[in-house]
Every structure is written in C-alpha cells, then in structure tokens.
N, C-alpha and C positions, 0 to 999 in steps of 0.2 A: 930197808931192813924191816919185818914184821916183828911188830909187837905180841908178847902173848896172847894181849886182848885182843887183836885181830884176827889171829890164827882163830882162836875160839869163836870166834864171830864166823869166820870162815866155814867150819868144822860144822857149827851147828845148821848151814845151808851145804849140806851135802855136796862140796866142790863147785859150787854153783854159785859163786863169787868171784868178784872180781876186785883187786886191790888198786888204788890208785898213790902210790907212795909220795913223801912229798917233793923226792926229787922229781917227778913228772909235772910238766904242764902242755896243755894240748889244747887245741880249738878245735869244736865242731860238736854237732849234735849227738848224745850219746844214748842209747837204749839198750837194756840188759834184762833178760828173762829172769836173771836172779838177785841179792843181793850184790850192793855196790857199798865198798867201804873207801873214803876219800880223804887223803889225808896232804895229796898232790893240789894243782888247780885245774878246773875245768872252767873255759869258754867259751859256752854252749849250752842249751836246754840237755835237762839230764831224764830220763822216763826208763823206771825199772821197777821193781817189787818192791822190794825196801831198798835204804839209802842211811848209811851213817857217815856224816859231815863230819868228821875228827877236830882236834884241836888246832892242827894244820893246814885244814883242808879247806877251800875257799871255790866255789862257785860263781862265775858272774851269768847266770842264765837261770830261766827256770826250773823246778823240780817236782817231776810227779811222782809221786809212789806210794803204795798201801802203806808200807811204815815211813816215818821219815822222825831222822836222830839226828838233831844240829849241835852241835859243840864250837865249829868255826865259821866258815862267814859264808852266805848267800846274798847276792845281789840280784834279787828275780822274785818272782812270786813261787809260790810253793801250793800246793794240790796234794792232799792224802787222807789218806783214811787216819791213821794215826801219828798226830805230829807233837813233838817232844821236843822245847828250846833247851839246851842246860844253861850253868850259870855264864860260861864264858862265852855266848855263839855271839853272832854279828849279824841280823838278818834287815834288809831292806826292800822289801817287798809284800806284796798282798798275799794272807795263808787261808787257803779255802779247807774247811777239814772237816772229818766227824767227830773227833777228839782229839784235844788239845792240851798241853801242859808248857806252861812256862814258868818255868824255874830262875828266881829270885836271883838278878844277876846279870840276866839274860838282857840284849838289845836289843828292839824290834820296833821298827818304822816300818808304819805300814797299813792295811784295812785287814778285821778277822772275819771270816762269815763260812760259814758252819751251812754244809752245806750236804746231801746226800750221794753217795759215790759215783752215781751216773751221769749227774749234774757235772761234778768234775769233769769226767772221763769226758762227756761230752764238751764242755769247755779245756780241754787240754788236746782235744785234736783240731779245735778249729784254730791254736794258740800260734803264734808267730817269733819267729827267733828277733831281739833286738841286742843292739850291740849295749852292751855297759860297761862301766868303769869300775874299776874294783878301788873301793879306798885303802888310804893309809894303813897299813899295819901298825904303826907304831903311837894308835893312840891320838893321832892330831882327828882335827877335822876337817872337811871340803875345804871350807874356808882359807883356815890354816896353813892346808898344804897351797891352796892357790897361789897369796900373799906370798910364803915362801918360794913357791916357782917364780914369782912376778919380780922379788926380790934379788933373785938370783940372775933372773935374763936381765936386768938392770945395771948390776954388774959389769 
C-alpha cells in the first residue's frame, strides 16, 4: 500500500520512480535512472539518482546516489552527493559524501570521508557485490542473536 508521503515523493520525480513496498524482498543488483523509494528489502548493490530508505526498508548491499535519505537500515557502504541519517536508520558501513547530516538518534558504524563526486563515481564502478547479513530487527545484537541461535541448536 502507498503512503501519502510516498505518492508525494513519487509525484515530485515526474513518474520516474520506483516503489519497493515492504512486502517485496528481492536479491540482486539494482540500477534506476530515477528516484527509488524502499520501504521492502533489497539484496544487492543498489545505484540510482536518489534513494529514500523508509522506516521499513532495509538494504544489505551498497548504495550510490546523488541524494540518499536513511530512515531504516543499510548494511553496505554508502556513496552520495547528499546523505541524510534520520533519528531511527541502522547504517553499518563506510559513507563517502559531499554533505552529510546525521541526526540525533541515528546508528552508524562505520568510516566518513568526504569526498568529491567523481572520486565516488569512480570508486563506485570499480566496487564489488559482497554477500551480507542483515541484523536483528528487534533490537538485540550480533552477539546476542548468536548466543540465542547457539542456545537454541543445543536444545
């Protein structure tokens, strides 16, 4: 189902969007000439113009794009022109950027370096898919959940 605030997101890229709801989850590498709004999961390097991560929406790969808007969780490094954490995202990975905000709230493991767009673009094509592990949703940690799987096959 789309939210208002999506449709309007939509709207303001002239049909040149694409919605990832969050009943979708998909593997593989994804490219889009326009805005991507993600509220689904993606399994894959993601590379488009702009990018808003939603409060649902979860990435285990990396992400390039001129904007980039996190709200929910990335496990990859991140490349953009302009990148904006809000207070609830999950990010664990390196964010190469030209402007950055991170907002009071926000998780981030990881390296920042501030970097010139071509420098990206150039390091985002020679970049390599790897596989990753998306964490807990519910607040524990690596550890945590480990112990608990370890607990459990013990059983």
């Amino acid at each position: 189902m789309f939210t208002k605030e999506a449709v309007q997101d939509m709207e303001e890229f002239d049909g040149n969007a694409t919605f990832v709801d969050e009943s979708l989850s998909f593997s593989g590498n994804t490219v889009s000439k326009g805005h991507l709004h993600v509220e689904g999961e993606i399994k894959g390097d993601v590379r488009c113009v702009s990018i808003e991560v939603g409060p649902k929406g979860r990435i285990a790969g990396d992400v390039a794009a001129d904007q980039v808007v996190v709200a929910g969780r990335i496990i990859g490094s991140i490349r953009g022109g302009n990148v904006a954490l809000k207070p609830e995202s999950y990010v664990e990975g390196d964010i190469s950027y030209e402007s950055l905000m991170i907002e009071h709230g926000a998780h981030f493991e990881g390296s920042l370096k501030r970097g010139d767009k071509n420098a990206m673009d150039e390091a985002e094509s020679k970049g390599e898919s790897k596989d990753r592990e998306m964490p807990p949703t519910n607040g524990s940690s690596k550890a945590e959940t480990d112990a608990d799987e370890a607990e459990l096959a013990a059983e």
